[in-house]
C-alpha positions as CSV (number, residue, x, y, z in Angstrom):
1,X,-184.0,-85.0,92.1
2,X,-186.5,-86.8,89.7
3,X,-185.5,-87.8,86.7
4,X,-187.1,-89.5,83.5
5,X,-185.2,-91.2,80.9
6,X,-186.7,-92.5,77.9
7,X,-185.1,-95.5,75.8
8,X,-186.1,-97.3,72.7
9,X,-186.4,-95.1,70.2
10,X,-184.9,-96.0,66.7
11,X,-185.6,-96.9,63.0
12,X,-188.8,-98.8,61.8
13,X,-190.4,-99.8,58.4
14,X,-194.0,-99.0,58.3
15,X,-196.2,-101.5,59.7
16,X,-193.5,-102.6,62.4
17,X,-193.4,-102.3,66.1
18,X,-191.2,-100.3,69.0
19,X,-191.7,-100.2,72.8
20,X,-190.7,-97.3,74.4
21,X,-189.7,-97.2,78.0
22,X,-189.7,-94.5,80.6
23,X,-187.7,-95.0,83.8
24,X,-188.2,-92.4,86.4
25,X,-185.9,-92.1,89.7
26,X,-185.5,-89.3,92.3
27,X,-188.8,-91.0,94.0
28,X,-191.8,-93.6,94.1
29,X,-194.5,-92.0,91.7
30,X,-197.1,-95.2,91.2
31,X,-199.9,-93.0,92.6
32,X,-199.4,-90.1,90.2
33,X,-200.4,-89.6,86.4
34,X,-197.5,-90.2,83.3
35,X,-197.5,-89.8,79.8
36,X,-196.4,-90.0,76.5
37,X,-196.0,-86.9,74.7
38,X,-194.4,-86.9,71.0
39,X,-193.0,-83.7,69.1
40,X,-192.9,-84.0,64.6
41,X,-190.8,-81.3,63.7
42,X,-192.8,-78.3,62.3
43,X,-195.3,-79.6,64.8
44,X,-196.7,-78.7,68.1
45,X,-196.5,-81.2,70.9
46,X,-199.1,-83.5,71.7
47,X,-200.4,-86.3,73.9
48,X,-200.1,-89.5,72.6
49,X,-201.1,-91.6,75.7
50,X,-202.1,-90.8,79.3
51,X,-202.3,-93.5,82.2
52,X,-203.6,-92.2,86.0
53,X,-201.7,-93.6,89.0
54,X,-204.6,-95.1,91.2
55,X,-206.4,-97.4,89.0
56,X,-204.4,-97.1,86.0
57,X,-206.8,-95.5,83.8
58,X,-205.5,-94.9,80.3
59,X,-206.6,-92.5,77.8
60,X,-205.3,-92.3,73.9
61,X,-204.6,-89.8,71.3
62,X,-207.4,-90.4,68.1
63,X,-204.4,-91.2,66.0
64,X,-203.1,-93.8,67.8
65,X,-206.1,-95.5,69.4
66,X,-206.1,-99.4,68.8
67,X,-202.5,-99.0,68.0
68,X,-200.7,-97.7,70.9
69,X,-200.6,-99.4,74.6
70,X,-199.6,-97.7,77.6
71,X,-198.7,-99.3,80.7
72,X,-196.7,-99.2,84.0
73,X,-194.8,-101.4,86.4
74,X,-194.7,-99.3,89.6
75,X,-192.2,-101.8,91.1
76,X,-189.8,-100.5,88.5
77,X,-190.7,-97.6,88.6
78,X,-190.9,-97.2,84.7
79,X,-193.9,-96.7,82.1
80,X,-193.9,-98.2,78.7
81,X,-195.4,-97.7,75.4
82,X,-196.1,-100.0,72.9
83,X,-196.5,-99.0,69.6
84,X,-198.0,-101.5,66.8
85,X,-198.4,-101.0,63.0
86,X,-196.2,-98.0,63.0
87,X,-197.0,-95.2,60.1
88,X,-194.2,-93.1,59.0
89,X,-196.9,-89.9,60.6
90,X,-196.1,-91.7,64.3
91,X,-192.0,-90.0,63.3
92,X,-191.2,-87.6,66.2
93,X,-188.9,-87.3,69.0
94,X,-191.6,-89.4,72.0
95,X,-191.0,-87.5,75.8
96,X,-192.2,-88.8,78.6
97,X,-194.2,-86.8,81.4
98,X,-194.6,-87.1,85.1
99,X,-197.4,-85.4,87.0
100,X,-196.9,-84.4,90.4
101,X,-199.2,-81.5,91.0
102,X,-200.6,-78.6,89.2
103,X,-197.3,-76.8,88.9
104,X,-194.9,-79.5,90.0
105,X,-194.2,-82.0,86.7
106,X,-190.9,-83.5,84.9
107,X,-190.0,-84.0,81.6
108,X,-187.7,-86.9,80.1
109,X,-185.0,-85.7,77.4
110,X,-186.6,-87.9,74.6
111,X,-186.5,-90.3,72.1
112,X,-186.2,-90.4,68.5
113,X,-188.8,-92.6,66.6
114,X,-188.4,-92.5,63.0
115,X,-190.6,-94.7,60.5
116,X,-189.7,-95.1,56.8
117,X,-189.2,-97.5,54.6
C-alpha cells in the first residue's frame, strides 16, 4: 500500500521560510517522478515543483521560480520542498504526488501553508 504523508505546513509572515516534507512508504520509488502540487481555495490545482527520478531533473511553477527548491533523499524515501521569501499568494493547502505510470499515481493528504502577517 503506498502512502504519502506531507509535514510542515504551518503559519509564516511574509518574507519567511517553510520546508515541506513528503515521506512516501508502501515501496522504493527513487526512479519515479514526485511533485508538489498546492490547492488556494477558490482555485484550481496546480504544480508548483516537479523533480524526475533518474537524474533528478527539476522543473518549477513561474511563480515560484528562484524561490522554491525541490529535492529528494531516496535513502529516505522522502521529497522536500523549500520555500524562501514566502508571499501571502504561496497560502494553500501543498499535496504531494507520486508518479508511477500513466494511470498508476498517489496522492498525499496535505498540508496547510498559510502566510500573513
Amino acid at each position: 500500500q503506498v502512502q504519502l504523508v506531507e509535514s510542515g505546513g504551518g503559519l509564516v509572515q511574509p518574507g519567511g521560510s517553510l520546508r515541506l516534507s513528503c515521506a512516501s512508504s508502501g515501496g522504493t520509488f527513487g526512479n519515479f517522478a514526485m511533485s508538489w502540487h498546492r490547492q488556494a481555495p477558490g482555485k484550481e490545482r496546480e504544480m508548483v515543483a516537479r523533480i524526475t527520478g533518474v537524474g533528478g531533473r527539476v522543473t518549477y511553477a513561474d511563480s515560484v521560480k528562484g524561490r522554491f527548491t525541490i529535492s529528494r533523499d531516496n535513502a529516505k524515501n522522502t521529497v522536500y520542498l523549500q520555500m524562501n521569501s514566502l508571499k501571502e499568494e504561496d497560502t494553500a493547502v501543498y499535496y504531494c504526488h507520486l508518479t508511477l505510470g500513466l494511470f498508476d499515481n498517489y496522492w498525499g493528504q496535505g498540508t496547510q501553508v498559510t502566510v500573513s502577517s
